[in-house]
DSSP file (Angstrom, degrees, kcal/mol; ACC not computed):
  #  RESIDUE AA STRUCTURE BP1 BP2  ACC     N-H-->O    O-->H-N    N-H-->O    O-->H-N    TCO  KAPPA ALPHA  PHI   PSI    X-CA   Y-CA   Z-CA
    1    1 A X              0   0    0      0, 0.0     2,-0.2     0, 0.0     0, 0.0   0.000 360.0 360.0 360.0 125.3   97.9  177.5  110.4
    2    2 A X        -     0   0    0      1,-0.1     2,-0.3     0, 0.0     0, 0.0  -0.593 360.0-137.0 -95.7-165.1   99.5  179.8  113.0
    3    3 A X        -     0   0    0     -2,-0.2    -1,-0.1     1,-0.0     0, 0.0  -0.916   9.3-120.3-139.3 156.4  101.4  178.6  115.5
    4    4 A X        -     0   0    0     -2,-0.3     2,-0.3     1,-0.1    -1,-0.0  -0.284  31.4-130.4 -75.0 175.7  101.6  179.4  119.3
    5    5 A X        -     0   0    0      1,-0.1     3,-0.4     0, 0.0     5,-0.3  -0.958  32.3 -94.8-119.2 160.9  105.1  180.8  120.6
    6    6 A X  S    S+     0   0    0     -2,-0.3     4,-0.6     1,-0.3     5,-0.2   0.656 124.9  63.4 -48.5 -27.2  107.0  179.3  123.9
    7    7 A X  S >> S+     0   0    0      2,-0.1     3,-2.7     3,-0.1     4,-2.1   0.969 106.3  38.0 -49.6 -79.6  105.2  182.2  125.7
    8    8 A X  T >4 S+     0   0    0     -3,-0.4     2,-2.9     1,-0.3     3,-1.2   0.058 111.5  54.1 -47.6-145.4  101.9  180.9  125.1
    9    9 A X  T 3> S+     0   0    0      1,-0.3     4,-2.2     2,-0.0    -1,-0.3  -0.368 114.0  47.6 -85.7 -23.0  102.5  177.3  125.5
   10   10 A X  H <> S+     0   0    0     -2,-2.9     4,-4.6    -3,-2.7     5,-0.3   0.921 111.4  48.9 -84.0 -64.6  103.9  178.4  128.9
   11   11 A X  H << S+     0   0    0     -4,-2.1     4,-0.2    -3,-1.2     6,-0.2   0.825 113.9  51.7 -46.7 -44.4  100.9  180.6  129.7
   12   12 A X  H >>>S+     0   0    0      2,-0.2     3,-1.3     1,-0.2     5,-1.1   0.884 111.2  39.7  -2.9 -82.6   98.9  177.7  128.8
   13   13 A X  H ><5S+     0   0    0     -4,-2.2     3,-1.2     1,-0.2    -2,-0.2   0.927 109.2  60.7 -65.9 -28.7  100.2  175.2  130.7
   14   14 A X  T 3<5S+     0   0    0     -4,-4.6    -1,-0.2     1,-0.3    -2,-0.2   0.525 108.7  46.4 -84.1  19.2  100.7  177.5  133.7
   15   15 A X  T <45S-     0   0    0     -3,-1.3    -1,-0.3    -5,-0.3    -2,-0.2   0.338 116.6-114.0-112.2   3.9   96.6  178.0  133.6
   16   16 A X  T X<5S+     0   0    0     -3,-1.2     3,-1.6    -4,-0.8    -3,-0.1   0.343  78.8 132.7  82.1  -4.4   96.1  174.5  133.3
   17   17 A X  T 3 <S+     0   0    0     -5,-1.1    -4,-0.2     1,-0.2    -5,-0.1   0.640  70.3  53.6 -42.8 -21.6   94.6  174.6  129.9
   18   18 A X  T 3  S+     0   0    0     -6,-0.5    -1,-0.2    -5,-0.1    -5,-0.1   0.518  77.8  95.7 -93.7  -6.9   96.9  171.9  128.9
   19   19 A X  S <  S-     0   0    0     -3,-1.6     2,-0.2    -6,-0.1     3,-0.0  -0.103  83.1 -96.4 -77.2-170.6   96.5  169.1  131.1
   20   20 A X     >  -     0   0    0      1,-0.1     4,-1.1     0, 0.0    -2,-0.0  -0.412  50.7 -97.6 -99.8 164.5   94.1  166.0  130.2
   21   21 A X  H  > S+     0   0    0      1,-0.2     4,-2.0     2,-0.2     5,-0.1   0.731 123.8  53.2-108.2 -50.0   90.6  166.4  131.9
   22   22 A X  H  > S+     0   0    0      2,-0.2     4,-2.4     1,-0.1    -1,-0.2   0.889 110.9  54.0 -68.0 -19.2   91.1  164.1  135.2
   23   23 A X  H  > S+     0   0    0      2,-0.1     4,-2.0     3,-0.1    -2,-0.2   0.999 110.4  49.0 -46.4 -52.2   94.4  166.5  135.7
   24   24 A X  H >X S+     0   0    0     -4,-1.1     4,-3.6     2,-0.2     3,-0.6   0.934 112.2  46.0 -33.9 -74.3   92.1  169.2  135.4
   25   25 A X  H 3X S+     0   0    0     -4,-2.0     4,-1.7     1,-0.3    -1,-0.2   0.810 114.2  40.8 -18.6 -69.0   89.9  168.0  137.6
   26   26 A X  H 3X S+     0   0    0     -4,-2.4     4,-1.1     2,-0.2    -1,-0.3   0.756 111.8  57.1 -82.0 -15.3   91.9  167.0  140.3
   27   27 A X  H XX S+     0   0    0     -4,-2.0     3,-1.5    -3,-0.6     4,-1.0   0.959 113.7  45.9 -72.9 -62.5   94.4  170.3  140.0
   28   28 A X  H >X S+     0   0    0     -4,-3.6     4,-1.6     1,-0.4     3,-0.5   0.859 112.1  45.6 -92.5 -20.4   91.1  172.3  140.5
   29   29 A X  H 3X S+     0   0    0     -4,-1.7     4,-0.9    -5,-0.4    -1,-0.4   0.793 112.8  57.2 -82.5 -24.8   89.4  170.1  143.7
   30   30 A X  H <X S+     0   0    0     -3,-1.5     4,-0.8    -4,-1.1    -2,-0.2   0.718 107.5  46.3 -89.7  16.5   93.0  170.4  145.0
   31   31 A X  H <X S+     0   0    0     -4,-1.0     4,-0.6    -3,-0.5    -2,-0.2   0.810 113.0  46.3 -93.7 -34.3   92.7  174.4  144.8
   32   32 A X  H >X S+     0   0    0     -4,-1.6     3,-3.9    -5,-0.3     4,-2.0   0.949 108.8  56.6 -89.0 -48.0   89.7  174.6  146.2
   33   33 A X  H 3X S+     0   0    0     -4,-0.9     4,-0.9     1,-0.3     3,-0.3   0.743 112.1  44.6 -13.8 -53.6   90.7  172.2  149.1
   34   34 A X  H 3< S+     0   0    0     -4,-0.8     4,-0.5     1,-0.3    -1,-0.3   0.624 104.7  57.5 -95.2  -1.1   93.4  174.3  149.9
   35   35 A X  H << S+     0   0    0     -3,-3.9    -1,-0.3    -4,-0.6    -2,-0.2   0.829 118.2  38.5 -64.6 -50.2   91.3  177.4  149.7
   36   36 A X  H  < S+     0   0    0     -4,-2.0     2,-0.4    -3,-0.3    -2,-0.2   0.928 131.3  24.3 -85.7 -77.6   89.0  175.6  152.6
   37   37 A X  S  < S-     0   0    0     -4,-0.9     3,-0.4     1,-0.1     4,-0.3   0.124  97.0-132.8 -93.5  44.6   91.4  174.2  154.4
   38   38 A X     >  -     0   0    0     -4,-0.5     4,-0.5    -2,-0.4    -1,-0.1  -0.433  66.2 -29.3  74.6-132.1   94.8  176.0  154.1
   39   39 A X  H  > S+     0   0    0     -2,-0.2     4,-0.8     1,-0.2    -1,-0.2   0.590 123.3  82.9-111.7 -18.1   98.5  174.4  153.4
   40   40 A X  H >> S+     0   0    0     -3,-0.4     3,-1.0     2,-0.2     4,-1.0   0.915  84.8  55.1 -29.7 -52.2   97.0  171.3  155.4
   41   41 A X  H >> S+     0   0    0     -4,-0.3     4,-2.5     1,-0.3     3,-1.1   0.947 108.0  50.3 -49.4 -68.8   95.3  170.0  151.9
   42   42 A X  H 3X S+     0   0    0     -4,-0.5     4,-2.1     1,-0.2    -1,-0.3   0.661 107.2  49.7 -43.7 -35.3   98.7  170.2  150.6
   43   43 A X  H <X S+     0   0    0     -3,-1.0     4,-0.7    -4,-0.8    -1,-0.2   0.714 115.0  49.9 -87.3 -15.6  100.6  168.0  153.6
   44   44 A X  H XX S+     0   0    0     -3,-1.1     4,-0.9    -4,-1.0     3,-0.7   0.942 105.6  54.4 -85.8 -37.1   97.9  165.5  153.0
   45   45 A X  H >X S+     0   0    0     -4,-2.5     3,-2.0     1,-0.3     4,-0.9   0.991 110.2  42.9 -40.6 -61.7   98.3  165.4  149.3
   46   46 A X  H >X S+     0   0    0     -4,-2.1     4,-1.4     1,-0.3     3,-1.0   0.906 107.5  62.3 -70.0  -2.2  102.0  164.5  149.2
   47   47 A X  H << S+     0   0    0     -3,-0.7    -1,-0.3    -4,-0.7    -2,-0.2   0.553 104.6  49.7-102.3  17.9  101.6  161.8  152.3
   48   48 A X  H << S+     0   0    0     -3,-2.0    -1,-0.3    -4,-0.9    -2,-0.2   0.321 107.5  53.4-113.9  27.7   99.2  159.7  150.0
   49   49 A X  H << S+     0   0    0     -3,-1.0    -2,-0.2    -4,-0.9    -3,-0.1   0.536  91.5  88.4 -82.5 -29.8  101.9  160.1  147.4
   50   50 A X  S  < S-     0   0    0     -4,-1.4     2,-0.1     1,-0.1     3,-0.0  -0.498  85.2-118.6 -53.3 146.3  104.7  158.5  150.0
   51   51 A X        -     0   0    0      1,-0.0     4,-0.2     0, 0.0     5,-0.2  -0.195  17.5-108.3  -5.9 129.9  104.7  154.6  149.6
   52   52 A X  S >> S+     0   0    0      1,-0.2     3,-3.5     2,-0.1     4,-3.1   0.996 121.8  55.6 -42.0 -63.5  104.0  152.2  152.4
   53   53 A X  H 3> S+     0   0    0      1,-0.3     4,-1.9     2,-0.2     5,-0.2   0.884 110.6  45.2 -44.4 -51.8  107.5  151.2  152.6
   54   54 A X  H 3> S+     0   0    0      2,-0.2     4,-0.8     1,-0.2    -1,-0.3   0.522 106.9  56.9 -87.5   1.5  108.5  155.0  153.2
   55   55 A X  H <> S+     0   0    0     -3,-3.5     4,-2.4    -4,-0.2     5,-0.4   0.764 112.0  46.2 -94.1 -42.3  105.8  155.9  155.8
   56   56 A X  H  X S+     0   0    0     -4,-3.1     4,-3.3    -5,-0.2     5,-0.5   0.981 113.6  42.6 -39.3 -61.4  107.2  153.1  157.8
   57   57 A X  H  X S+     0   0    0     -4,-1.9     4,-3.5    -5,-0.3     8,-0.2   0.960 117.4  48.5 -57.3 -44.6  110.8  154.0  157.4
   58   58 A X  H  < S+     0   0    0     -4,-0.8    -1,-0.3     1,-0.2    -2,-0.2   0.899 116.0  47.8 -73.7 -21.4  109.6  157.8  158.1
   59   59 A X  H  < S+     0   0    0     -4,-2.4     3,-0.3     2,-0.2    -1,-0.2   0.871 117.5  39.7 -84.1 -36.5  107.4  156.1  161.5
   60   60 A X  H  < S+     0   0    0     -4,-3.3    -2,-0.2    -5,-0.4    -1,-0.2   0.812 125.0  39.1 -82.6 -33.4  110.4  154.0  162.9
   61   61 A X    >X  +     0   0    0     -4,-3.5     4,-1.3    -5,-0.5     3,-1.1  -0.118  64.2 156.6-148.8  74.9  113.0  156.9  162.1
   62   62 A X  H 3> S+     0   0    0      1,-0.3     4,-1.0    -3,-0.3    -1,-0.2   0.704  73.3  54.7 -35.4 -69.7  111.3  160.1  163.0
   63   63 A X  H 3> S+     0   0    0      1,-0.2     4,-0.7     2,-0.2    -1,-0.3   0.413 106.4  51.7 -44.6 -32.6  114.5  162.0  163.5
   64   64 A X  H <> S+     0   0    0     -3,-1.1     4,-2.0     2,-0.2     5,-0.3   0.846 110.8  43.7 -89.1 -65.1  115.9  161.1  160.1
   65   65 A X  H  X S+     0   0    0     -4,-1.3     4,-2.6    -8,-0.2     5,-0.2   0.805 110.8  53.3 -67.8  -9.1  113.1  162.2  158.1
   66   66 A X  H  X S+     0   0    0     -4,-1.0     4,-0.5     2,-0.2    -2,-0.2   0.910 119.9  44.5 -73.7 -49.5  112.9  165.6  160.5
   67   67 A X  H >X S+     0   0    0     -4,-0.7     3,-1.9     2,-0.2     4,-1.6   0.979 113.5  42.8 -25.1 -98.9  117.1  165.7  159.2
   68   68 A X  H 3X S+     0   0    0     -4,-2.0     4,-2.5     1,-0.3    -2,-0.2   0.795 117.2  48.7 -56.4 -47.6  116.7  164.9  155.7
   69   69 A X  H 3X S+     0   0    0     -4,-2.6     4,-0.6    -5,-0.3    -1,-0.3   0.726 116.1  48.3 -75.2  -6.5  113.1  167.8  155.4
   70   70 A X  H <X S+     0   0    0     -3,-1.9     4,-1.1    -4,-0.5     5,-0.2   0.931 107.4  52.9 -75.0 -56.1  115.4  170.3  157.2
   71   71 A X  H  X S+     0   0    0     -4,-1.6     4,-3.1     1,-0.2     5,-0.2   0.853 111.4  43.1 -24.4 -59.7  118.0  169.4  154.7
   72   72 A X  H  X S+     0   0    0     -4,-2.5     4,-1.4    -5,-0.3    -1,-0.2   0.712 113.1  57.5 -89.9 -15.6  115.5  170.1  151.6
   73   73 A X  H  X S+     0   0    0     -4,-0.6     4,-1.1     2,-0.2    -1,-0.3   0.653 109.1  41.9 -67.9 -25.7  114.2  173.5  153.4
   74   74 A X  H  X S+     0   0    0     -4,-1.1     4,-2.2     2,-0.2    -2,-0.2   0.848 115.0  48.8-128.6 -53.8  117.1  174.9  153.7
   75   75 A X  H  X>S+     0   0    0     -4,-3.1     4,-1.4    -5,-0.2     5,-0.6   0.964 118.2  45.5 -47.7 -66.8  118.5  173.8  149.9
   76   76 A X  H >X5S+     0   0    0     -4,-1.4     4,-4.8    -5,-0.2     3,-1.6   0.914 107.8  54.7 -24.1 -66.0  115.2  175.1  148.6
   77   77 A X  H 3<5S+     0   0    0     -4,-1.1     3,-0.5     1,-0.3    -1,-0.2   0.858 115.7  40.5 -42.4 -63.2  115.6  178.1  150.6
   78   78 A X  H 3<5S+     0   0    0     -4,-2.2    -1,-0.3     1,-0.3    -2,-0.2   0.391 126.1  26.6 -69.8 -16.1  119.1  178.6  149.0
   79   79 A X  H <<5S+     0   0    0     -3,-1.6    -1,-0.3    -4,-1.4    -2,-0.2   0.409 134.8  23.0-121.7 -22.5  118.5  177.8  145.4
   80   80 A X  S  X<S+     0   0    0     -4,-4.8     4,-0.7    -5,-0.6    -2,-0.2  -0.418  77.2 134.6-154.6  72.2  115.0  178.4  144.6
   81   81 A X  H  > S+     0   0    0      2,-0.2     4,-2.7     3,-0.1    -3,-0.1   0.814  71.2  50.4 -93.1 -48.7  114.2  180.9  147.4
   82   82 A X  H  > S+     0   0    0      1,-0.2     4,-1.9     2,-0.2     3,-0.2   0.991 110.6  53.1 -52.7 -60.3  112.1  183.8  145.0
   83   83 A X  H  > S+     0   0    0      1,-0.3     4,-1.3     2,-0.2    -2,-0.2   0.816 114.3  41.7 -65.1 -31.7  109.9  180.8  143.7
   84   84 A X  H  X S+     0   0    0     -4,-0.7     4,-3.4     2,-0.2    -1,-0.3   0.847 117.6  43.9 -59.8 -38.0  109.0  179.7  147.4
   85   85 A X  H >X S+     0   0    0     -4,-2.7     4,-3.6    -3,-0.2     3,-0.6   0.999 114.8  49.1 -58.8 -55.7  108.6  182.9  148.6
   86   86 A X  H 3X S+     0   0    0     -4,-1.9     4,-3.9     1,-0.3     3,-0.3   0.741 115.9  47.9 -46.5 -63.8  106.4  183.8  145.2
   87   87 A X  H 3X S+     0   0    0     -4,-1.3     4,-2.2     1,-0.3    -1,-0.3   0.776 110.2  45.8 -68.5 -48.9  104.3  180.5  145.8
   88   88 A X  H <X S+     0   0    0     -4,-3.4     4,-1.2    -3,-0.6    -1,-0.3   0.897 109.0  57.8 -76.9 -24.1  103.4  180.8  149.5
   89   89 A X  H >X S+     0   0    0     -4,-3.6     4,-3.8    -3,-0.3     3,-1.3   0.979 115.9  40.6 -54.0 -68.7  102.4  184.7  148.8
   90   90 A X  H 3X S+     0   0    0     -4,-3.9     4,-2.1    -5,-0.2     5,-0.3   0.947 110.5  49.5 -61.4 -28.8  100.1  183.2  146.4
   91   91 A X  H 3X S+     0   0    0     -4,-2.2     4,-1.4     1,-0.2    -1,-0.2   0.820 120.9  41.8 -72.7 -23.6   98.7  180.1  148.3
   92   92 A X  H <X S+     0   0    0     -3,-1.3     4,-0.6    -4,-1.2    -1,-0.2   0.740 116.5  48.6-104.6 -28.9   98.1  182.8  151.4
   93   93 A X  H >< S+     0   0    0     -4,-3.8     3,-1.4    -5,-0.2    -2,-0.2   0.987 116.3  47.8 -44.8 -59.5   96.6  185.7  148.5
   94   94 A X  H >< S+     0   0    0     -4,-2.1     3,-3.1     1,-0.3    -2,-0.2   0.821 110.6  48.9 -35.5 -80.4   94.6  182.7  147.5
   95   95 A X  H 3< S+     0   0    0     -4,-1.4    -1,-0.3     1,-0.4    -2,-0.2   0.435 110.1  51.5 -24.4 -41.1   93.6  181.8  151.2
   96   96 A X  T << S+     0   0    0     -3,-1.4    -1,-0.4    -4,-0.6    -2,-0.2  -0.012 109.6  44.8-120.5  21.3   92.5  185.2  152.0
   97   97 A X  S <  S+     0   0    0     -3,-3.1     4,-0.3     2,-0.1    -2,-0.2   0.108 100.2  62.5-129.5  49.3   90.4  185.9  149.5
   98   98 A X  S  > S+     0   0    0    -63,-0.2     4,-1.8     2,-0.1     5,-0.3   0.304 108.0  48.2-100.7 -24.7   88.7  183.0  149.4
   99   99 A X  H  > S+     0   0    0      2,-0.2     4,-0.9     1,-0.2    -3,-0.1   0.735 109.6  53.9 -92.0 -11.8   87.6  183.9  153.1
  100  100 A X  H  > S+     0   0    0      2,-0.2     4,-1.8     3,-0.2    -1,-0.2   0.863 105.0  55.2 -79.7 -55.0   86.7  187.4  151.9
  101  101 A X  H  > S+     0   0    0     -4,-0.3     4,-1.5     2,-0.2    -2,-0.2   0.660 112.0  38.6  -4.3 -65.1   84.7  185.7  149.4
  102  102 A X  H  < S+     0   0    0     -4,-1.8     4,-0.3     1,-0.2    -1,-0.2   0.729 114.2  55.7 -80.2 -26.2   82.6  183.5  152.1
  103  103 A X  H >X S+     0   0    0     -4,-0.9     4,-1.0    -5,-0.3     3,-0.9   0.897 105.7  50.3 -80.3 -25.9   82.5  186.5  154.2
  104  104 A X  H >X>S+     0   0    0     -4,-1.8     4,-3.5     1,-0.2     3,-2.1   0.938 115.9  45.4 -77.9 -75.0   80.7  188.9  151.0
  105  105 A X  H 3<5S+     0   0    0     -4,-1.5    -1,-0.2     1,-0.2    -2,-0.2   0.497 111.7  48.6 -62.6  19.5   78.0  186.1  150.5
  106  106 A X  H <45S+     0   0    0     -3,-0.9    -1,-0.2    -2,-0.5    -2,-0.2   0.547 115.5  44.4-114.0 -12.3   77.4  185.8  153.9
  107  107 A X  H <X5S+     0   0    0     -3,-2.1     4,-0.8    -4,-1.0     3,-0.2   0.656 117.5  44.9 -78.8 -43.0   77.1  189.5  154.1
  108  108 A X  H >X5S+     0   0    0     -4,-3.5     2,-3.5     1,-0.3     4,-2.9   0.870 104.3  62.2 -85.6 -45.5   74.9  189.7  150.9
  109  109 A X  H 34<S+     0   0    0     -5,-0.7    -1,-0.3     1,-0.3    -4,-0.0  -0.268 103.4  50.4 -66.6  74.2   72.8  187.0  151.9
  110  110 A X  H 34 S+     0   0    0     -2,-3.5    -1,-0.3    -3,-0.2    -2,-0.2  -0.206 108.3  52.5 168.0 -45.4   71.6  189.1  155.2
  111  111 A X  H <<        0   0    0     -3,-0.9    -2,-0.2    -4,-0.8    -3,-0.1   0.829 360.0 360.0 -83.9 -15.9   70.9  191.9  153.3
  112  112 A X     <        0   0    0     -4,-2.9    -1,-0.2     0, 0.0    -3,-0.1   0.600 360.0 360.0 -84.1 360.0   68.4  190.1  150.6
């Protein structure tokens, strides 16, 4: 039997090969969402993760939560600053050739 090494397993998980089949799923409808509509898809995703209780707090004390996501921009930025950049370069690669994409089969379909 062989066996994979910590590369593969990495390579693996980071192609999604590993997840359970509704992960799958929903990892690949939230790729193309964000393909159609941008980094929007993404701000809607995490606010149907938030809790009632914390949409409130965030609706009653606007200013706090504006604080506290300034706060975590700016640690991110400082600690895990390559992996943001690296991630919005793809989400924007992503982004533009997914419109390259629509724009070749709207171009080929014209010519057939």
């Amino acid at each position: 039997m062989a066996t994979r090494g910590e590369r593969e397993d990495h390579e693996r998980a980071a192609a999604g090969m590993d997840f359970d089949s509704p992960v799958r799923e929903k990892v690949s409808e939230l790729g193309s969402k964000l393909a159609e509509e941008g980094p929007g898809a993404v701000f809607e995703e995490v606010e149907k993760l938030l809790p009632d209780a914390l949409r409130d707090q965030i609706k009653e004390f606007p200013i706090v939560a504006v604080l506290f996501g300034l706060g975590v921009g700016i640690w991110l930025g400082m600690k895990k600053g390559d992996e943001v950049i690296a991630a919005g370069t793809s989400m924007a690669s992503a982004a533009a050739m997914a419109n390259v994409h629509k724009a070749m089969e709207r171009f080929g379909a014209e010519e057939a």
